[in-house]
PAGURO-265449 format. One line per 2 residues: number of its first residue (from 0); their letters; for each residue y, x, z of C-alpha. Coordinates in steps of 0.001 Angstrom, whole numbers, plus 500000, padded with zeros to 6 digits. Each point is the difference from the previous one (the first is absolute). Layout:
N
NUM	a	Y,X,Z; ...
end
This chain:
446
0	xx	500000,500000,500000; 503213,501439,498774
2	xx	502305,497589,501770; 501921,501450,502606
4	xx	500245,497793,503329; 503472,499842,502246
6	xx	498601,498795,503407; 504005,499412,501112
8	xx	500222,497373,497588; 500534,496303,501616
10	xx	496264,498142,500940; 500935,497290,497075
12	xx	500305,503019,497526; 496356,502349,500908
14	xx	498649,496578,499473; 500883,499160,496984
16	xx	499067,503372,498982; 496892,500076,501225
18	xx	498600,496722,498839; 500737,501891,495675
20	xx	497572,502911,501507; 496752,499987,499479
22	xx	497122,499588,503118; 498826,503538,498919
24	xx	503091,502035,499844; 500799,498489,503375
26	xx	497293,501544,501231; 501008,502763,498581
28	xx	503497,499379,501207; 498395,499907,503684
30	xx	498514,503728,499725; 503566,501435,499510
32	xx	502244,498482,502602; 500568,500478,503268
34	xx	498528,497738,503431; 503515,498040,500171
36	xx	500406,499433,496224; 495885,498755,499906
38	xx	500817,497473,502807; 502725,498805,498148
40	xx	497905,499532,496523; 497441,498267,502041
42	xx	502649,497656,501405; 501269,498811,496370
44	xx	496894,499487,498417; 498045,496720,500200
46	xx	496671,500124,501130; 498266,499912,496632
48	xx	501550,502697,498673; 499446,501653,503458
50	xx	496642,499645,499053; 499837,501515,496503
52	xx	501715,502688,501709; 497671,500506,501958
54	xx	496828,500115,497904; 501865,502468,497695
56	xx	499814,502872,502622; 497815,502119,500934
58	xx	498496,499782,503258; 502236,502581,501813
60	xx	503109,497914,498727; 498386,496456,501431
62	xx	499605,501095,503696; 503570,501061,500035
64	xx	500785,497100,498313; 497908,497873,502508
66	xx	501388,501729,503011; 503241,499184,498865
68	xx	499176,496190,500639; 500673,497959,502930
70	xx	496370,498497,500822; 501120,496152,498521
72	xx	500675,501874,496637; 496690,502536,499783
74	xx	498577,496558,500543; 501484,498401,496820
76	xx	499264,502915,498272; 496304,499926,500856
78	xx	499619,496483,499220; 501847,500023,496614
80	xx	497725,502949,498966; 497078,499519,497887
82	xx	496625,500454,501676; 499246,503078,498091
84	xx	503068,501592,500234; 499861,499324,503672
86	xx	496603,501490,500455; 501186,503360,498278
88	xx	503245,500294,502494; 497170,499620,503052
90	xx	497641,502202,498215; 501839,502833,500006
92	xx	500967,500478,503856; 496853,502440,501299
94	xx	500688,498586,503697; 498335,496519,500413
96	xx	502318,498926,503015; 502776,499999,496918
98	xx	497489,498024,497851; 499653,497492,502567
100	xx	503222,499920,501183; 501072,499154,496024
102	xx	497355,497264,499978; 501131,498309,503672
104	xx	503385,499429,498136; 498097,497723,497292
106	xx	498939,496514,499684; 496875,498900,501567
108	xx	498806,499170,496181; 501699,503069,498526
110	xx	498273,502014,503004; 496342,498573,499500
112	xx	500754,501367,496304; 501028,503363,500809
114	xx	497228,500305,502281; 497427,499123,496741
116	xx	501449,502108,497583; 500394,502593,502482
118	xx	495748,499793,500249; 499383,500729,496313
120	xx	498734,503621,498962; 502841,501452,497846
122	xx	498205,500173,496537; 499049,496276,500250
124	xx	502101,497397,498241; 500453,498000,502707
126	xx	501861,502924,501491; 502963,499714,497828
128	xx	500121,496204,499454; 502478,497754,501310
130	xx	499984,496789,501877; 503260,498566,498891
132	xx	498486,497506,497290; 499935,496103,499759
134	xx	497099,497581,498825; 499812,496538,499253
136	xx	497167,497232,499946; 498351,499293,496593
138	xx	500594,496397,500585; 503530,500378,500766
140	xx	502754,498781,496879; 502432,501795,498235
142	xx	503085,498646,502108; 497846,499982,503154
144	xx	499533,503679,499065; 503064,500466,499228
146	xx	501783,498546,503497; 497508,502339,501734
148	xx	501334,503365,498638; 503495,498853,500429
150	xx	499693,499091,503987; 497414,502267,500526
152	xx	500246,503604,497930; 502004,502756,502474
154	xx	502501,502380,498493; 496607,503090,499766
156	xx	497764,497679,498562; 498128,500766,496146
158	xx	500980,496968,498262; 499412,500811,496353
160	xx	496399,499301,499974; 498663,497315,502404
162	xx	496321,499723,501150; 497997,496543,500235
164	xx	497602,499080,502032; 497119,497310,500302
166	xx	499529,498055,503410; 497622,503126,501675
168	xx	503135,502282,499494; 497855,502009,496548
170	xx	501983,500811,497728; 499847,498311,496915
172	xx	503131,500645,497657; 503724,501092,500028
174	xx	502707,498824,498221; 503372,502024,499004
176	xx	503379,498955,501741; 501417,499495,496046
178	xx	496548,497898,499082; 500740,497688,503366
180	xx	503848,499901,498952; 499327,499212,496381
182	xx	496909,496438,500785; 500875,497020,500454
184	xx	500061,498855,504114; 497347,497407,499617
186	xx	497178,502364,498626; 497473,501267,502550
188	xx	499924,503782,500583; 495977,500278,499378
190	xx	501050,498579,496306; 502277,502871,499117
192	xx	498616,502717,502343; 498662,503427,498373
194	xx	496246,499832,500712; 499341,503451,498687
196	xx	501127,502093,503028; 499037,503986,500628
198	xx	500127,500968,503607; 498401,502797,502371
200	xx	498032,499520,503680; 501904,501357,503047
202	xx	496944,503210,499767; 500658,501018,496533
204	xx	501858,502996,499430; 503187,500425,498825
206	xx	499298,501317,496781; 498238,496987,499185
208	xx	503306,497523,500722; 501666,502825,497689
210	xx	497589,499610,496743; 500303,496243,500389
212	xx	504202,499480,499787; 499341,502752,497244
214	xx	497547,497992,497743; 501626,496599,500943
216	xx	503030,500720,500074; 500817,497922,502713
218	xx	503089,500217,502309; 498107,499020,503214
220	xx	496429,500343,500859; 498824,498021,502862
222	xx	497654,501848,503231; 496861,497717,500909
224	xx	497865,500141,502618; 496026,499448,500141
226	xx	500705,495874,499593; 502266,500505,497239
228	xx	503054,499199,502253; 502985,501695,499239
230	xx	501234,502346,502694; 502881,501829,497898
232	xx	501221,500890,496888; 500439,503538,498015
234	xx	502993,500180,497611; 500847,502108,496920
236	xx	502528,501318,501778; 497553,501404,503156
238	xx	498008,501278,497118; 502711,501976,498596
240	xx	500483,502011,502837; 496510,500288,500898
242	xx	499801,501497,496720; 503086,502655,500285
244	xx	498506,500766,503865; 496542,500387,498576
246	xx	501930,502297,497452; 502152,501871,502325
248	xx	496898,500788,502127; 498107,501479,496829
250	xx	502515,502220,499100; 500405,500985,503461
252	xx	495737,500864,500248; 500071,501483,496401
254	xx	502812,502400,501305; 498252,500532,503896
256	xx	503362,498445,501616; 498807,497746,502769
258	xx	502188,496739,501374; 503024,500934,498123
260	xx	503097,498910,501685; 503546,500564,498361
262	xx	501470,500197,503545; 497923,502614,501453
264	xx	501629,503173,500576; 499375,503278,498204
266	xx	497446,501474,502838; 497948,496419,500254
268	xx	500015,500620,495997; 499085,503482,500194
270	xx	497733,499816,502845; 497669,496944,497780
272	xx	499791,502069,497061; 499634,503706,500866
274	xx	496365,499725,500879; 498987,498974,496280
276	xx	501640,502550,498991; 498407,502913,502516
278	xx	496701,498595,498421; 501850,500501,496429
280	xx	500626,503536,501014; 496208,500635,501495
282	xx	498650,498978,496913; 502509,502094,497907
284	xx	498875,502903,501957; 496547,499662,499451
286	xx	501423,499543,495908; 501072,503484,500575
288	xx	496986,501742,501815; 498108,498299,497119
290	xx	502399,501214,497358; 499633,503792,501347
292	xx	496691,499970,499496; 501020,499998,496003
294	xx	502243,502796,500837; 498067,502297,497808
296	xx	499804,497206,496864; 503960,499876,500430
298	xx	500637,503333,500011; 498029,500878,496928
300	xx	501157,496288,497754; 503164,499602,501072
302	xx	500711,497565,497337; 497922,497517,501864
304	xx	503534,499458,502339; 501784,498418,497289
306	xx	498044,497064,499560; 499241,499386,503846
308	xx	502377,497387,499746; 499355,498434,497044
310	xx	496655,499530,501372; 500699,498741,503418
312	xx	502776,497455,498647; 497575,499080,497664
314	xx	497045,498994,502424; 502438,498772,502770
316	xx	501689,497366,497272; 496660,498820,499022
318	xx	499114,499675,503651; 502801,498284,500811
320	xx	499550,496947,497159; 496129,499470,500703
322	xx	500787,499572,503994; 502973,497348,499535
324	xx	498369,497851,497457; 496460,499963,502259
326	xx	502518,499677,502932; 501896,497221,498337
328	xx	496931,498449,498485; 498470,499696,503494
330	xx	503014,498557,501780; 500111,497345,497179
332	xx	496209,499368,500529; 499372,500173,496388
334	xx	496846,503141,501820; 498428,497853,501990
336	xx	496534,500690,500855; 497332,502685,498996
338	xx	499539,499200,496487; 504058,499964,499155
340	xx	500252,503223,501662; 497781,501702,498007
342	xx	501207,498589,496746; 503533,500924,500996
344	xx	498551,503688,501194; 497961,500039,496588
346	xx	502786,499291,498096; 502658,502153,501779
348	xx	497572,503131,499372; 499972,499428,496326
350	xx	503830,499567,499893; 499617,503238,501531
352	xx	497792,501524,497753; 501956,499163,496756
354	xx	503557,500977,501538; 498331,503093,501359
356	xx	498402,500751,496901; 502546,499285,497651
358	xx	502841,501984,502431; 498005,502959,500433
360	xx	499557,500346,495964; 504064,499653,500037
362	xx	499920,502522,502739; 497599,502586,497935
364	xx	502380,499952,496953; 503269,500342,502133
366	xx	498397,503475,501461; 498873,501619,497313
368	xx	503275,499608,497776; 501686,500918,503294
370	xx	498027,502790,500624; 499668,500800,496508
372	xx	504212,500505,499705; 500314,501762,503293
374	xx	496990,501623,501105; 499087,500618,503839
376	xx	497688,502575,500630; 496896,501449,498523
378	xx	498152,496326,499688; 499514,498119,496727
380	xx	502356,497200,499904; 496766,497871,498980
382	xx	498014,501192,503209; 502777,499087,502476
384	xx	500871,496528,497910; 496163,499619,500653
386	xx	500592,500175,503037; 502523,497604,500421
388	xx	498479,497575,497827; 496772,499961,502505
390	xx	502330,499851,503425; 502083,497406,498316
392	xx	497666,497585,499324; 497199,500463,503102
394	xx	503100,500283,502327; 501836,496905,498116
396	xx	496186,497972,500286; 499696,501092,503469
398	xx	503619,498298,500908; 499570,497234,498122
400	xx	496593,499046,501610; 501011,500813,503595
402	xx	502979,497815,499478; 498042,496777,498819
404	xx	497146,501045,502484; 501853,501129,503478
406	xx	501709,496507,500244; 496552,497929,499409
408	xx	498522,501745,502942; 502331,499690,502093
410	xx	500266,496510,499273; 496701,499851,500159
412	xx	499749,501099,503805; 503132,497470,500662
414	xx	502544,502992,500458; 503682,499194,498101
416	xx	499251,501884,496109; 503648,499808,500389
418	xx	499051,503426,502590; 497887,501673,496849
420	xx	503638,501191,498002; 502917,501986,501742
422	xx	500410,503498,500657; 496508,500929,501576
424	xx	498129,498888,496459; 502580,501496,498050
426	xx	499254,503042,501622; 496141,499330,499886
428	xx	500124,499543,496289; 502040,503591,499188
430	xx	497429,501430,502167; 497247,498915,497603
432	xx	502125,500398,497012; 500525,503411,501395
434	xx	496647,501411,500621; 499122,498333,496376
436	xx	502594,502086,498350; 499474,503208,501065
438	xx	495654,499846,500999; 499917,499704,496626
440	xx	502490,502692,498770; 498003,502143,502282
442	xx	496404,499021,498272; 501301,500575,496334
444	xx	502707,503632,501045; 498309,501553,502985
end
């Protein structure tokens, strides 16, 4: 937000202004000023946009924010919060006298609801749903529908898609806010209703809800439980940033940087990633006491140094593409079970093969014209380009198989194949690529 904010400016005036800013850059807003000036926001805002507020921050932000409150306003706050969003505020406190002293500040209802979600493993749908949803009787009609959203829907409430039930509570339908709008009032709502609903079960994962608002492109996907009653709902929007957390927490395993937090200081930082990188630097060291045992094939072709890093980039890039798209193709679920893992391993490996093959060939030609124009040492430019042909394409093989292979088994023994990439294989694979290279300069020179 670019807009610059003059907290001496009359209480009429800051709230003008800040009803033509944006939720978000209020938030943002919020980060920047000082205790008196954040009081003062709070004070000329309504409650709604309190709310927004809120949600934009991160969690750091919302406790100040919340300690800001006098105890009648955290209690507005809380209630006009959606259940989701308010589970995520109580998540994050690590003492549980804050958690419960959050959830005594609730509705009895709003309480009972916190307490469920609150009891639901973190990589189950149910975990992320939320309970702010309405339903309405099959037998109901369009203007008794109708009068029952009006006098009944609250301010946090998912309106847009509206679930129907039959006289055991099952659901049995929905019906879009526009489709109830746009029927006449006399119709019933079982004669208009969307019969052909996708849902998930309170113990499916959340990968599953995912893949379903993905194929059905729905905006809302309702939580049953074991009786087909629904207990909460799952919208695009929770699936969004399931998503871009699901992403963020990739990157951070592919790159060995546990619980990243933008706020953490430079030692917390430090101090998280420094001991993947001491393994990094055990396993270079044993790259080097494996290296000087070559010392006598580098002495004698020191040509073989020029091309080290052809062939490591080489073998690492190849690497690299065969463990996202297993690591991508297993998130996605398109590997699922034995027989899809070894077609995808089958087919990575022959990727492999005719990249390798073809690369190494490229390779071969580059060397000898190379060599050929500026000679290094007493080798034949066609011995050493051998050479390189033969580490190219084993080492290049090697990578491209370990990187469609590492991530299957560890998937396989339920570890994260997120864990198989990062610096530790990268390191791993130059080792191999390594020992390829020169073991075999050494077999054909020495």
């Amino acid at each position: 937000m670019n807009k610059k904010i003059n907290f001496k400016h009359s209480d009429d005036s800051l709230r003008k202004t800040f009803k033509t800013i944006h939720a978000y850059d209020l938030a943002l807003l919020f980060e920047k000023i000082n205790t008196e000036e954040r009081l003062q926001l709070i004070r000329l805002i309504d409650d709604i946009r309190l709310r927004d507020m809120f949600v934009s921050m991160a969690h750091e932000e919302q406790e100040d924010l919340f300690n800001l409150l006098e105890t009648p306003k955290q209690k507005v706050l809380l209630r006009n919060l959606e259940s989701d969003d308010l589970k995520a505020f109580i998540e994050e406190f690590e003492e549980e006298q804050e958690k419960e002293h959050i959830i005594s500040l609730l509705s009895a209802v709003k309480r009972k609801a916190i307490h469920l979600l609150l009891t639901y493993n973190e990589n189950l749908a149910a975990s992320i749903m939320s309970t702010d949803y309405m339903t309405l009787s099959r037998d109901m009609t369009i203007k008794e529908a109708t009068d029952y959203i009006v006098i009944s829907s609250r301010e946090q409430d998912y309106i847009d898609t509206i679930f129907v039930e039959n006289s055991d509570k099952e659901i049995v339908g929905l019906i879009d806010l526009k489709q109830l709008i746009m029927t006449r009032s006399g119709k019933k709502i079982f004669e208009v209703m969307v019969e052909d609903i996708q849902y998930v079960y309170e113990y499916e994962t959340i990968e599953k809800a995912i893949e379903a608002v993905q194929d059905y492109d729905r905006n809302c996907l309702p939580v049953l439980n074991s009786k087909k009653q629904i207990i909460g709902i799952i919208t695009a929007d929770d699936v969004f940033d399931e998503i871009v957390e699901s992403s963020e927490e990739d990157y951070q395993k592919m790159a060995l940087i546990s619980d990243h937090d933008s706020s953490s200081s430079a030692f917390r930082r430090s101090r998280q990633r420094l001991p993947w990188l001491m393994i990094a630097v055990v396993l270079n060291l044993i790259i080097a006491t494996i290296l000087s045992l070559f010392q006598v094939t580098l002495i004698q072709v020191i040509a073989l140094v020029l091309f080290q890093p052809t062939i490591l980039g080489m073998a690492g890039n190849i690497g690299t593409q065969s463990l996202a798209v297993t690591i991508l193709g297993l998130h996605l679920e398109e590997i699922d079970g034995k027989k899809k893992a070894k077609k995808h391993a089958l087919k990575e490996m022959t990727v492999g093969f005719i990249n390798s093959l073809l690369l190494a060939s490229a390779a071969f030609i580059f060397v000898t014209i190379f060599l050929s124009i500026a000679p290094t040492g007493s080798q034949a430019p066609f011995a050493i380009a051998s050479v390189v042909f033969i580490s190219v394409f084993a080492s290049m093989f090697v990578a491209g198989t370990m990187g469609a292979l590492v991530p299957l088994i560890f998937n396989h023994f339920h570890i994260d194949p997120s864990a198989a990439s990062g610096p530790i294989m990268a390191t791993i694979n130059d080792l191999v690529t390594l020992v390829i290279y020169f073991g075999i300069a050494t077999i054909v020179f020495i």
